[in-house]
C-alpha positions in Angstrom: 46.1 4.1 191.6 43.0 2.2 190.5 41.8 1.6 186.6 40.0 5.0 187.4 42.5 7.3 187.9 44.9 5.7 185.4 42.1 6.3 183.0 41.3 9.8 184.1 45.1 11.2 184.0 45.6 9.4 180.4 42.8 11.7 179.5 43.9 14.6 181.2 47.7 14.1 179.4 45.9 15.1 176.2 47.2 11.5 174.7 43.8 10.4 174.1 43.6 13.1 171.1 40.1 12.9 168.8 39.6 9.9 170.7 37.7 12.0 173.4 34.5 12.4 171.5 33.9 8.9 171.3 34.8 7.6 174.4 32.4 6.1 177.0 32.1 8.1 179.9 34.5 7.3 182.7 31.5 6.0 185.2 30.9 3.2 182.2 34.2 2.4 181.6 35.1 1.8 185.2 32.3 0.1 185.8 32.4 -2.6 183.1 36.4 -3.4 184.1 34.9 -4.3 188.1 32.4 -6.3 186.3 35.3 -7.8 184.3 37.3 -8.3 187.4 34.1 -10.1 189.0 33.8 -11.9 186.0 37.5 -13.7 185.7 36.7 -14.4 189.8 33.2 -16.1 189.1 35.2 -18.3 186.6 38.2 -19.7 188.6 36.4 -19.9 191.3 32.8 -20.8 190.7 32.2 -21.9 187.2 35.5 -23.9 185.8 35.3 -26.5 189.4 31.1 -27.1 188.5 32.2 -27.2 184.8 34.8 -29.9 185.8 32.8 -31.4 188.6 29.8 -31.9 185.7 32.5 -33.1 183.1 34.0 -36.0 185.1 30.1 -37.4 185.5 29.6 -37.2 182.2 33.1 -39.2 181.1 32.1 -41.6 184.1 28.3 -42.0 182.7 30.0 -42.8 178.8 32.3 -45.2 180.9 29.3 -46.5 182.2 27.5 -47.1 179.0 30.9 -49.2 177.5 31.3 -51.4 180.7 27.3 -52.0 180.3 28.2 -53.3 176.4 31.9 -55.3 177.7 29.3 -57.1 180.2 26.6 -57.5 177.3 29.1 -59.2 175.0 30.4 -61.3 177.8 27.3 -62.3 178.8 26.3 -63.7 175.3 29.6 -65.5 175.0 28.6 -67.2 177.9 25.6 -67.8 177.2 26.3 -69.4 173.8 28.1 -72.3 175.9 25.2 -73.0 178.2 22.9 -76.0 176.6 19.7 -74.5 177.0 20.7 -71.0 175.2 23.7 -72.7 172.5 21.1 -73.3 169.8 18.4 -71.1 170.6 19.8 -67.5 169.1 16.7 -65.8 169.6 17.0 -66.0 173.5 20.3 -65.3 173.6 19.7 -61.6 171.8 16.8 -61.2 173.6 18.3 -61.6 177.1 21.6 -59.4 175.9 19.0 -56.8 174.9 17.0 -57.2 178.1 20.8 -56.7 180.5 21.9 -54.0 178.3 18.8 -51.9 178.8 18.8 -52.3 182.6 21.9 -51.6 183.0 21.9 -48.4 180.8 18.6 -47.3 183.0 20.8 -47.9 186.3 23.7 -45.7 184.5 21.1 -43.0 183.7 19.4 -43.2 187.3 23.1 -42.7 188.4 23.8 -39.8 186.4 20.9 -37.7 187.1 21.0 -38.1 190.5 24.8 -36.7 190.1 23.1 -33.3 188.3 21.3 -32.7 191.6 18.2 -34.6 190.0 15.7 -35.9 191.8 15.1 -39.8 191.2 12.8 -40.4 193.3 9.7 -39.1 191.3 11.6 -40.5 188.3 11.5 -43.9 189.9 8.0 -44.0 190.9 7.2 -42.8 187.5 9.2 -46.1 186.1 7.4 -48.1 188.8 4.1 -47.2 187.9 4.9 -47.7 183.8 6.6 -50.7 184.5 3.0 -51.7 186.9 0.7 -50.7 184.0 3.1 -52.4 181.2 3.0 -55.5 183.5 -1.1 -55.6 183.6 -1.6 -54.9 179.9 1.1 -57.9 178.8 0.3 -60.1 182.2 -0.2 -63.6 179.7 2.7 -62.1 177.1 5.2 -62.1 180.4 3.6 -64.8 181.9 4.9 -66.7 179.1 8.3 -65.5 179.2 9.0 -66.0 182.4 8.1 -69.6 181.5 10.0 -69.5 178.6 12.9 -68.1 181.0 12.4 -71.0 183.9 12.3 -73.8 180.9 15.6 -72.5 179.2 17.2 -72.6 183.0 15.8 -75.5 184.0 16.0 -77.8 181.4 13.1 -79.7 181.9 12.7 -80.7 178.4 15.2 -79.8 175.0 14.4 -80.6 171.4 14.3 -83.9 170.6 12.7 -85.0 173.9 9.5 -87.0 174.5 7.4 -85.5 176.5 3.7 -85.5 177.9 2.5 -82.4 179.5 -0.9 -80.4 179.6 -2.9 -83.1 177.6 -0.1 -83.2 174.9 2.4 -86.0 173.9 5.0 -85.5 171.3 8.4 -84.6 170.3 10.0 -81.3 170.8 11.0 -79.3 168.0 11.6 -76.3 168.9 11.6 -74.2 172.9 11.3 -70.2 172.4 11.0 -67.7 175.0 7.1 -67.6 174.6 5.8 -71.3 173.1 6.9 -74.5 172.3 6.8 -76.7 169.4 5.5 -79.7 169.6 5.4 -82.7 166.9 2.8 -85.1 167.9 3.0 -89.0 166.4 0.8 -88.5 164.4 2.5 -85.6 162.9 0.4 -83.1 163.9 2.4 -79.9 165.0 0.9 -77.8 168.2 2.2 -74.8 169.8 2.1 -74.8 172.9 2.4 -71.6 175.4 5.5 -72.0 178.4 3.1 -71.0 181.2 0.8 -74.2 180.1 3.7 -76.5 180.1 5.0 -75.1 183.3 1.7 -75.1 185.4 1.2 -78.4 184.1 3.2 -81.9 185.3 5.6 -82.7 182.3 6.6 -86.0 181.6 9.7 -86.3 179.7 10.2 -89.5 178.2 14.0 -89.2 177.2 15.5 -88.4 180.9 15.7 -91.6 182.6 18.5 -93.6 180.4 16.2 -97.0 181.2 12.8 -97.7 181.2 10.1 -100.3 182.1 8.0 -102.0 180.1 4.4 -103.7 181.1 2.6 -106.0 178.9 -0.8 -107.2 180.5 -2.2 -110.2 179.4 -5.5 -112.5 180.8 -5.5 -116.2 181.3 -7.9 -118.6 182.1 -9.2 -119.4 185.9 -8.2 -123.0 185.1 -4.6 -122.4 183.9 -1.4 -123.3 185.7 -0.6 -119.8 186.7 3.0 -121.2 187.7 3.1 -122.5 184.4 1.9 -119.3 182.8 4.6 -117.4 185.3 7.5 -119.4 183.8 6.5 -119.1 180.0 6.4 -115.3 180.2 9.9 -114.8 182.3 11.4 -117.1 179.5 10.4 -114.4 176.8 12.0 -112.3 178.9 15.5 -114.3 178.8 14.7 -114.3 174.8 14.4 -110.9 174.1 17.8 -109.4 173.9 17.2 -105.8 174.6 15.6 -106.4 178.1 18.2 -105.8 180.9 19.2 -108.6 183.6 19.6 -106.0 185.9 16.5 -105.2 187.2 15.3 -108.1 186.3 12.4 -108.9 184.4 9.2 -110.0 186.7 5.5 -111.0 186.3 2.7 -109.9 188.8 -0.7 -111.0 189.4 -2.4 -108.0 188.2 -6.6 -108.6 188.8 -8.9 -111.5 189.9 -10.7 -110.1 186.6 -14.5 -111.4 185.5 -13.3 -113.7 183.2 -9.2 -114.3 183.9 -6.7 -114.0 185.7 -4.8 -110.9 184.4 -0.7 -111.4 184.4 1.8 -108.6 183.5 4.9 -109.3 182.5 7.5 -106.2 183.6 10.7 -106.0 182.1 13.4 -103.1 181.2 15.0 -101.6 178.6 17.4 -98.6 177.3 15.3 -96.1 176.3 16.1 -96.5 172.6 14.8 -100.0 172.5 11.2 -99.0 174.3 9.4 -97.6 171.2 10.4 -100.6 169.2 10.0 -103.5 171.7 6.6 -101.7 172.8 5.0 -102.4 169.4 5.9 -106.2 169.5 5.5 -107.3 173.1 1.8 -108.1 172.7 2.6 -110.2 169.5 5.5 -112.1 171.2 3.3 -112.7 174.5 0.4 -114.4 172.3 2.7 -116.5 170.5 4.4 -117.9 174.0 1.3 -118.5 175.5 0.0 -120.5 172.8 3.5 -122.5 172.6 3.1 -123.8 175.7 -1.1 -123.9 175.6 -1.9 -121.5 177.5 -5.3 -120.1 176.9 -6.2 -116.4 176.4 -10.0 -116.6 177.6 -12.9 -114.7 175.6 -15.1 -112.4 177.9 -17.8 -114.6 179.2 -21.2 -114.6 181.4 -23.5 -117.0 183.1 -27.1 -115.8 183.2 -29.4 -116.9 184.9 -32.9 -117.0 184.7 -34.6 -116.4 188.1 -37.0 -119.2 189.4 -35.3 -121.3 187.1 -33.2 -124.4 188.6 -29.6 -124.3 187.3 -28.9 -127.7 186.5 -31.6 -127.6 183.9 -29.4 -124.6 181.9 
């Protein structure tokens, strides 16, 4: 017997009492306890596996988002031992940032497309933002990507001497966009990454040696043997230039009015700047020790139609 007749023969019994005046007509009730029946089946069987399904992509999505921040933190440990990033704090947040946002937009990508979302009009909608982003900021990221390929590449750090786009100085400071430049004169420019990186930089502190050239002029009538020996014995006096290479004089020029000599040598790096800004000095006071003679410029004129022994 069905929840019809059991109803119908409760009623009939007389059990039901002053009840019968307000109860719903049989055609209701019967109705509404199928729907119930259809109900409780629509729920173990239809709704309670999507609920779950949905649930486990939402605990792996939250997943997602605390393995993105584990990698984040990682990430900027490591990147506090790397020399290029160690002092520069700025980058480092700046490149945690940058990973933890991708990630969380791969996560998210992930999880719609687990709904039953389409991505593929969501990803051409990020592709053209990222495309109009990119034009409107084209120097801004042009910059940082400079910024980026210095920090990597270390072709200069602070402290260095470098020459690069027109510019010689110290470095003071390398940020994701510019860098900080103290010229000897003490003169501070900025300097944007995507100049110094288009441009050929010269850094003055990578080589642990260096060579220094002092050109000096003699006269056409000197010894230039003589003058040969008397600058590789300055050499052998100066204690910070290295035996090995060893120091060496060239025949520079045939110039107009001497015979232009320079005297090569090399030094540790730390001994350049110093040496540099006495070498001329020393050279001068050499030459004149062994009378040498340092010519003035000269000219012979001559008169035309004029016969030259009477000048």
């Amino acid at each position: 017997m069905g929840e019809r007749g059991r109803l119908e023969a409760w009623v009939r019994s007389g059990r039901a009492g002053c009840l019968l005046p307000i109860l719903p007509p049989m055609d209701f009730l019967a109705n509404l306890l199928k729907h119930m029946q259809l109900d409780a089946e629509f729920f173990w069987d239809s709704f309670l596996p999507w609920f779950l399904e949905k649930l486990v992509i939402i605990v792996v999505a939250l997943l997602g988002v605390w393995v993105a921040r584990f990698l984040v933190r990682r990430a900027t440990v490591w990147m506090e031992q790397l020399p290029g990033l160690a002092e520069d704090q700025t980058a480092r947040e700046f490149l945690g940032r940058l990973v933890y946002v991708l990630l969380l937009v791969v996560v998210g990508i992930a999880t719609l497309s687990a709904f039953g979302v389409k991505t593929s009009s969501l990803l051409a909608l990020l592709g053209g933002a990222a495309l109009a982003i990119g034009l409107a900021l084209q120097n801004t990221l042009s910059n940082l990507a400079a910024g980026l390929q210095i920090l990597i590449l270390r072709p200069l750090a602070i402290g260095s001497v470098v020459e690069a786009a027109g510019i010689k100085g110290t470095v003071m400071s390398v940020s994701l966009f510019t860098t900080d430049l103290k010229t000897f004169d003490g003169e501070r420019i900025i300097v944007p990454n995507r100049a110094l990186t288009e441009a050929n930089i010269i850094n003055y502190n990578q080589p642990s040696i260096r060579r220094l050239r002092a050109l000096v002029g003699v006269s056409y009538d000197t010894d230039l043997r003589m003058a040969r020996t008397a600058l590789l014995e300055l050499a052998e006096e100066l204690p910070q230039v290295l035996d090995d290479p060893a120091p060496s004089v060239w025949m520079e020029q045939l110039a107009d009015s001497s015979v232009n000599l320079s005297l090569r040598v090399w030094v540790h790096q730390d001994d350049y700047v110093p040496l540099l800004r006495e070498i001329v000095m020393l050279v001068k006071e050499k030459l004149d020790s062994h009378g040498i003679e340092i010519p003035f410029p000269q000219r012979v004129v001559m008169i035309q139609g004029q016969n030259p022994e009477e000048n």
